[in-house]
TIVOGU-615856 format. One record per residue (C-alpha): x, z, y; residue in three letters. Coordinates in steps of 0.02 Angstrom, whole numbers, padded with zeros to 5 digits, always signed. Layout:
BEGIN
XZYALA
...
REM end
This chain:
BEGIN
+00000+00000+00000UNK
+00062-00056+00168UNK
+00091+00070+00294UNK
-00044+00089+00416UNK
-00015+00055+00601UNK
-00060+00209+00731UNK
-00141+00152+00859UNK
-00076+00160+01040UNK
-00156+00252+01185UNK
-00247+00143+01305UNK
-00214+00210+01486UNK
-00345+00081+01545UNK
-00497+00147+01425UNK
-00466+00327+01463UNK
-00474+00302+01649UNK
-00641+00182+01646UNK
-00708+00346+01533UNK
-00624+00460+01653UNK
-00731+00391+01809UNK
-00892+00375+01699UNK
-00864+00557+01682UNK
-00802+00609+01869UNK
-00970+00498+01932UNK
-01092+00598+01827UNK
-00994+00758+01856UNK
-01001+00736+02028UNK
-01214+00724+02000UNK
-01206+00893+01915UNK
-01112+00989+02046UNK
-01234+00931+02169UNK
-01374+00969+02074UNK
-01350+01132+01973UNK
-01287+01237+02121UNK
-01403+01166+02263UNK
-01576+01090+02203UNK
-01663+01264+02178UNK
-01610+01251+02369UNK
-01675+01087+02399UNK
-01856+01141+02288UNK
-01874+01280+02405UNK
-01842+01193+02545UNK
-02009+01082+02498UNK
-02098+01254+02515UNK
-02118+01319+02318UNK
-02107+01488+02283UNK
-01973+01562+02173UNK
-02081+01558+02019UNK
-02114+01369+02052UNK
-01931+01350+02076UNK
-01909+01430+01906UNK
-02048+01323+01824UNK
-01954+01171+01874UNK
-01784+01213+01815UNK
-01833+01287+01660UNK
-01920+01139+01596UNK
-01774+01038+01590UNK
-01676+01126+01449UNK
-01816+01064+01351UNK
-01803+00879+01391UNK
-01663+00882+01303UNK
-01724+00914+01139UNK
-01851+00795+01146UNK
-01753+00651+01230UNK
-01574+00670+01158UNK
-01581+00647+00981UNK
-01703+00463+00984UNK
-01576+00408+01122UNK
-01431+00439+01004UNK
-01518+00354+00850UNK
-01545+00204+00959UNK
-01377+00207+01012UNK
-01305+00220+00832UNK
-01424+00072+00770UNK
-01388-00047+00917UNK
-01211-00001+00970UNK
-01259-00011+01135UNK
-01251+00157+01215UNK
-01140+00077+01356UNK
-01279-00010+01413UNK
-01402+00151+01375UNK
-01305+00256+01465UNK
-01298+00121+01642UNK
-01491+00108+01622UNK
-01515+00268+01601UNK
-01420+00299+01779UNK
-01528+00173+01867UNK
-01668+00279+01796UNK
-01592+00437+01849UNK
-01580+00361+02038UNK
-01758+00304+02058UNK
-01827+00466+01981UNK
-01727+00552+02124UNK
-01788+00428+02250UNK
-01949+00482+02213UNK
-01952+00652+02239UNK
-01939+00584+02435UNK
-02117+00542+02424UNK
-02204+00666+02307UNK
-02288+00811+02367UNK
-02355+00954+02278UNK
-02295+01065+02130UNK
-02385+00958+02023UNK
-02315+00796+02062UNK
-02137+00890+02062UNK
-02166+00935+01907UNK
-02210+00771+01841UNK
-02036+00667+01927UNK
-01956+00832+01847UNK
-01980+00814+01695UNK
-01962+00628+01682UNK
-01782+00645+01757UNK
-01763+00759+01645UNK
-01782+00655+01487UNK
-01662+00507+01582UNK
-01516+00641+01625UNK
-01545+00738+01452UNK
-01429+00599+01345UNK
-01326+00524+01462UNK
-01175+00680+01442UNK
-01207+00668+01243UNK
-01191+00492+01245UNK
-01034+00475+01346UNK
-00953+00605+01245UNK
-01000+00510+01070UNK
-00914+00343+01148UNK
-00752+00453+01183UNK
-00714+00527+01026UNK
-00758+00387+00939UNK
-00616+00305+01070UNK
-00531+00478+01008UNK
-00549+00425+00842UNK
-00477+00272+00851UNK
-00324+00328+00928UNK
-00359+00253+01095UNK
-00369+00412+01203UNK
-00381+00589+01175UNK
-00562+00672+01235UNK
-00497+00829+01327UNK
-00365+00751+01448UNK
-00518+00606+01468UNK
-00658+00748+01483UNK
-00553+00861+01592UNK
-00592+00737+01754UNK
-00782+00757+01745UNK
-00766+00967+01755UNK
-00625+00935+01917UNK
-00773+00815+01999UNK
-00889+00965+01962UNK
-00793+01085+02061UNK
-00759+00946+02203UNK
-00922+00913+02246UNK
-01008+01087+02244UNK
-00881+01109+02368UNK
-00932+00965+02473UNK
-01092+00987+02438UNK
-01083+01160+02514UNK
-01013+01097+02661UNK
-01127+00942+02684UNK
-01266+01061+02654UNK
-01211+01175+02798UNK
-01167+01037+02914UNK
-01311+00912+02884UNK
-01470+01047+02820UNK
-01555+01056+02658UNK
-01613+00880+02661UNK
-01447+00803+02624UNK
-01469+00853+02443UNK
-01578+00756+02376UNK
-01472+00583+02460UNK
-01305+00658+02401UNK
-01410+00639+02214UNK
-01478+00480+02236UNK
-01300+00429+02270UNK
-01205+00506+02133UNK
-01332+00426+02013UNK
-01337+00256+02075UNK
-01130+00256+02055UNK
-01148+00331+01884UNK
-01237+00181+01874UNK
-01094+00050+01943UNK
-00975+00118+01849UNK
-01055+00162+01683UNK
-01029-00046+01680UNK
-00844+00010+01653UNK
-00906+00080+01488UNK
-00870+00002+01288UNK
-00961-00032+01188UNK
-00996+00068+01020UNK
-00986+00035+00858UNK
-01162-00040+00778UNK
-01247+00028+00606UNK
-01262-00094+00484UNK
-01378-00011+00354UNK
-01392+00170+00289UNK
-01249+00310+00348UNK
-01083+00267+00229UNK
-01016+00419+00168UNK
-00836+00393+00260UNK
-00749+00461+00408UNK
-00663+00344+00528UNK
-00579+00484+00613UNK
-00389+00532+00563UNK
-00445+00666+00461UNK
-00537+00631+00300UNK
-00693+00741+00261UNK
-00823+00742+00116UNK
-00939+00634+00157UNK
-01060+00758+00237UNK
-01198+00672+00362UNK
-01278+00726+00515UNK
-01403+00810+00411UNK
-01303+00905+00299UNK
-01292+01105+00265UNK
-01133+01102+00363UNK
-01172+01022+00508UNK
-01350+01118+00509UNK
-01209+01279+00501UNK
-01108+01197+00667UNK
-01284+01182+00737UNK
-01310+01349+00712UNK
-01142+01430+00763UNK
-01123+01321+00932UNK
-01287+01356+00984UNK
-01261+01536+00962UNK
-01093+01516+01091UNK
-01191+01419+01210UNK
-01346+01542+01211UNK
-01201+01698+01234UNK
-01175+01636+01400UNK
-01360+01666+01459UNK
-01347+01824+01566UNK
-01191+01754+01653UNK
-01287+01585+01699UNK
-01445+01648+01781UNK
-01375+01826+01853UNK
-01185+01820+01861UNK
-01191+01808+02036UNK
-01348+01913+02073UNK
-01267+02055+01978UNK
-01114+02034+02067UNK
-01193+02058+02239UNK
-01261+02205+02176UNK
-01102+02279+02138UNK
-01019+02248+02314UNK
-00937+02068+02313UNK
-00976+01945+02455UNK
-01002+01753+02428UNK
-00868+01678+02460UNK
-00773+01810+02316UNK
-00924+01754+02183UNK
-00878+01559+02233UNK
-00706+01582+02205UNK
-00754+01659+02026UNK
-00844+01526+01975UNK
-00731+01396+02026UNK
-00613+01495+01936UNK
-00675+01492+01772UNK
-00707+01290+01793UNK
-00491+01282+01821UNK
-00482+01380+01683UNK
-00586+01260+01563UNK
-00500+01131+01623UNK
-00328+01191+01585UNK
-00406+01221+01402UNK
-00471+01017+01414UNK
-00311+00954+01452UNK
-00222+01021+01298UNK
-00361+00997+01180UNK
-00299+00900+01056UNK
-00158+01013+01030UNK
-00282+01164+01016UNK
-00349+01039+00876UNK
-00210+01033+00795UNK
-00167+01231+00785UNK
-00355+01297+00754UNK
-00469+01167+00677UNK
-00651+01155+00756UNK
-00697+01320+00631UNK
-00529+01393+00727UNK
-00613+01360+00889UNK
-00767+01420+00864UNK
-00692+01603+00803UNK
-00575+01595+00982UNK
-00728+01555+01080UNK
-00853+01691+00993UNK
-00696+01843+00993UNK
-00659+01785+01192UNK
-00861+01789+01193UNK
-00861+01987+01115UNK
-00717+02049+01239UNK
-00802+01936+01390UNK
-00962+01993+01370UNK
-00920+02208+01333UNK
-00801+02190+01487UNK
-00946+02129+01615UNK
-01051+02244+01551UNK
-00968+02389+01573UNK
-00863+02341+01759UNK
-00880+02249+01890UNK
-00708+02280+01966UNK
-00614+02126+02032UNK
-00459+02124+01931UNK
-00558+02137+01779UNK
-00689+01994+01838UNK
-00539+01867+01870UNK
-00472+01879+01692UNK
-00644+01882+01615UNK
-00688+01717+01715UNK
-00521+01646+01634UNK
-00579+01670+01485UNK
-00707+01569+01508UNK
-00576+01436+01452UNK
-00613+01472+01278UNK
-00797+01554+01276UNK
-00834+01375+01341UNK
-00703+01269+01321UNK
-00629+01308+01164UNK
-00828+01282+01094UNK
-00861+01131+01150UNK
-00680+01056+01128UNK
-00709+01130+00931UNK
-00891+01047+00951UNK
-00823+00883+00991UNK
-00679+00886+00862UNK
-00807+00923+00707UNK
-00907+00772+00763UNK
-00749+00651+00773UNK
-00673+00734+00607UNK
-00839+00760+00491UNK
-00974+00645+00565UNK
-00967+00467+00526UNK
-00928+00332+00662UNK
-01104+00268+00655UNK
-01181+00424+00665UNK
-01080+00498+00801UNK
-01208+00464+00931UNK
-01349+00556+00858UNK
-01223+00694+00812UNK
-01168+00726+00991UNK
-01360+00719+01059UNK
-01431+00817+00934UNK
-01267+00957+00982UNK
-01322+00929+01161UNK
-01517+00975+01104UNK
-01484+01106+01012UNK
-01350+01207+01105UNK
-01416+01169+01294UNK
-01590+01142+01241UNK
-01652+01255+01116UNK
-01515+01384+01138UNK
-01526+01402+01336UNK
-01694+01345+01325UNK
-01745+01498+01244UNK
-01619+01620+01280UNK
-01649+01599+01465UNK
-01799+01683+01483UNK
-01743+01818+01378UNK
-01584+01857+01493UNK
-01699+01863+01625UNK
-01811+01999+01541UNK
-01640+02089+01478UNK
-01569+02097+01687UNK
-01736+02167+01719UNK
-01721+02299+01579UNK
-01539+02320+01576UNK
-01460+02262+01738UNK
-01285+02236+01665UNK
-01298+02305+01512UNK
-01392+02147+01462UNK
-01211+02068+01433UNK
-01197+02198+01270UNK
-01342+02082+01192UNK
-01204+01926+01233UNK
-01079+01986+01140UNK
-01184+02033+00995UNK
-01239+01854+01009UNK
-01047+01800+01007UNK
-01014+01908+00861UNK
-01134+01843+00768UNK
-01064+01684+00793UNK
-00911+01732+00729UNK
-00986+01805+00558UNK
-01060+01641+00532UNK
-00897+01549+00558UNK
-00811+01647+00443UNK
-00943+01646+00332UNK
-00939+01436+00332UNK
-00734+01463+00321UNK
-00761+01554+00149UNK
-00881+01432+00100UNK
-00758+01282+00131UNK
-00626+01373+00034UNK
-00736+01381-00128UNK
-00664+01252-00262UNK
-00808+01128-00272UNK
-00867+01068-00440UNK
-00810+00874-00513UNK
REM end
């Protein structure tokens, strides 16, 4: 047998990836920090507020997983992905002319199902890129979480300069040059029947399919991770106002933990190497335990700054693991539906449900809600170890 050729990098594929990812990035700064802003500057109360933003979790597990099947079948998500953008532009456009909660609602929820697979899908076309041995997915990835932190800054200061109304132009922008240069994008790779049981990745695996009790068991696990981070997400910075620090301290916390993940993104693949995606998972759920006890039990500066850097791996380490089980176990025409059904289940279901329950938790516990995270991150870790023993078992002929 001849020896086989390893493929080169290609500089010019991971940049056109790399400014897919800064253009949608750049969407998601502007929208996740300042749209409750922009919803109440419309005149809804804080309940409608919440109404709106917690529907969209959801969207994602109904949208994702039939855009990813599509995308497997037609080995097209390139072109998904740019129509989805246009989508995602006019839906914003829209809310220009809508009044009401109820027709809020409605443009909500239909951007909702446009934004839901667009991540999912441009992370299946990169480690299948990943796979090939064109590029590696953190260094690529890395670029959209640096566009995340660039434009809630200048969004911030647009915001202040210009009033609330700027918002909603600054996301009609981002989307409609997510759309531009999704057209940079490859295409994938096309099913031709039912799922072969092979692995186009460098590492060989058994054959297991998207459906499979493993991948059910990374389902599971990564969800878990994802959901740990509730409390954090909807009261980090309430509960850190409480406890004394100004605004400008919680900003610099947050964008904090973002350098920190992307430190983790840009040696990835050599976090790969060392741990394994299972070896991820059980850095990510023991960073989630000490994370999670710490903020519970202080809210003292030092102690904040190095629990925000370990946000590195309670994030980063889980979704680089996430990604590296799909490239290494999942095959090449079922990557797409792999990454959107991840992307359902971990930021849909998971945050979808867990949520609500942080916010009854605060209102119970204040900061003692984080103890119920890290039980949620240990738990993770008992399942991890629990699939490691599992893969260790000699299998029958």
């Amino acid at each position: 047998m001849g020896a086989r050729l390893v493929p080169r990098h290609d500089f010019r594929l991971a940049l056109r990836l790399s400014i897919v990812y800064v253009a949608i990035f750049v969407w998601m700064g502007v929208y996740l920090p300042y749209w409750p802003v922009w919803l109440a500057h419309r005149g809804l109360s804080p309940s409608e507020v919440g109404i709106l933003l917690g529907v969209s979790p959801w969207t994602r597990v109904i949208a994702s997983p039939p855009a990813g099947r599509w995308a497997d079948r037609s080995g097209q998500a390139n072109r998904l992905i740019t129509g989805l953008a246009v989508l995602l532009a006019a839906g914003q456009w829209c809310f220009a002319w809508v009044e009401g909660f109820g027709g809020l609602l409605l443009i909500t929820v239909a951007v909702g199902f446009v934004i839901a697979p667009i991540i999912p899908l441009l992370d299946g076309l990169t480690i299948g890129a990943e796979a090939e041995g064109k590029v590696s997915y953190g260094p690529v990835r890395l670029w959209g979480s640096a566009a995340f932190i660039g434009a809630s800054w200048a969004g911030g200061e647009l915001l202040e300069r210009q009033g609330e109304a700027i918002i909603l132009w600054l996301l009609v922008g981002a989307a409609a040059g997510g759309a531009v240069v999704s057209l940079l994008l490859p295409g994938g790779e096309r099913s031709a029947g039912p799922p072969r049981n092979e692995t186009e990745g460098p590492v060989i695996s058994d054959g297991s399919s998207s459906w499979s009790r493993p991948f059910v068991g990374f389902l599971v696990v990564t969800a878990l991770l994802h959901a740990s981070h509730a409390v954090l997400y909807a009261f980090g910075t309430q509960h850190w106002r409480t406890q004394g620090l100004d605004e400008s301290t919680v900003g610099l916390l947050w964008a904090l933990s973002v350098l920190a993940e992307i430190v983790l993104f840009a040696i990835a693949r050599r976090m790969d190497g060392w741990l394994g995606p299972r070896g991820l998972w059980l850095l990510a759920g023991g960073a989630g335990v000490v994370r999670w006890a710490v903020l519970a039990s202080t809210a003292s500066l030092p102690w904040l700054v190095v629990m925000q850097v370990l946000h590195a791996f309670t994030y980063g380490a889980l979704h680089v693991g996430a990604m590296a089980y799909v490239r290494r176990q999942v095959p090449a025409q079922e990557r797409g539906r792999a990454t959107t059904l991840y992307s359902a289940v971990g930021t849909g279901v998971a945050l979808g449900t867990s949520l609500p329950l942080a916010g009854w938790l605060y209102g119970e516990l204040a900061g003692g809600a984080y103890w119920v995270m890290a039980a949620c991150s240990g738990t993770a870790v008992l399942l991890t170890v629990g699939l490691l023993q599992a893969d260790s078992k000699p299998r029958r002929p």
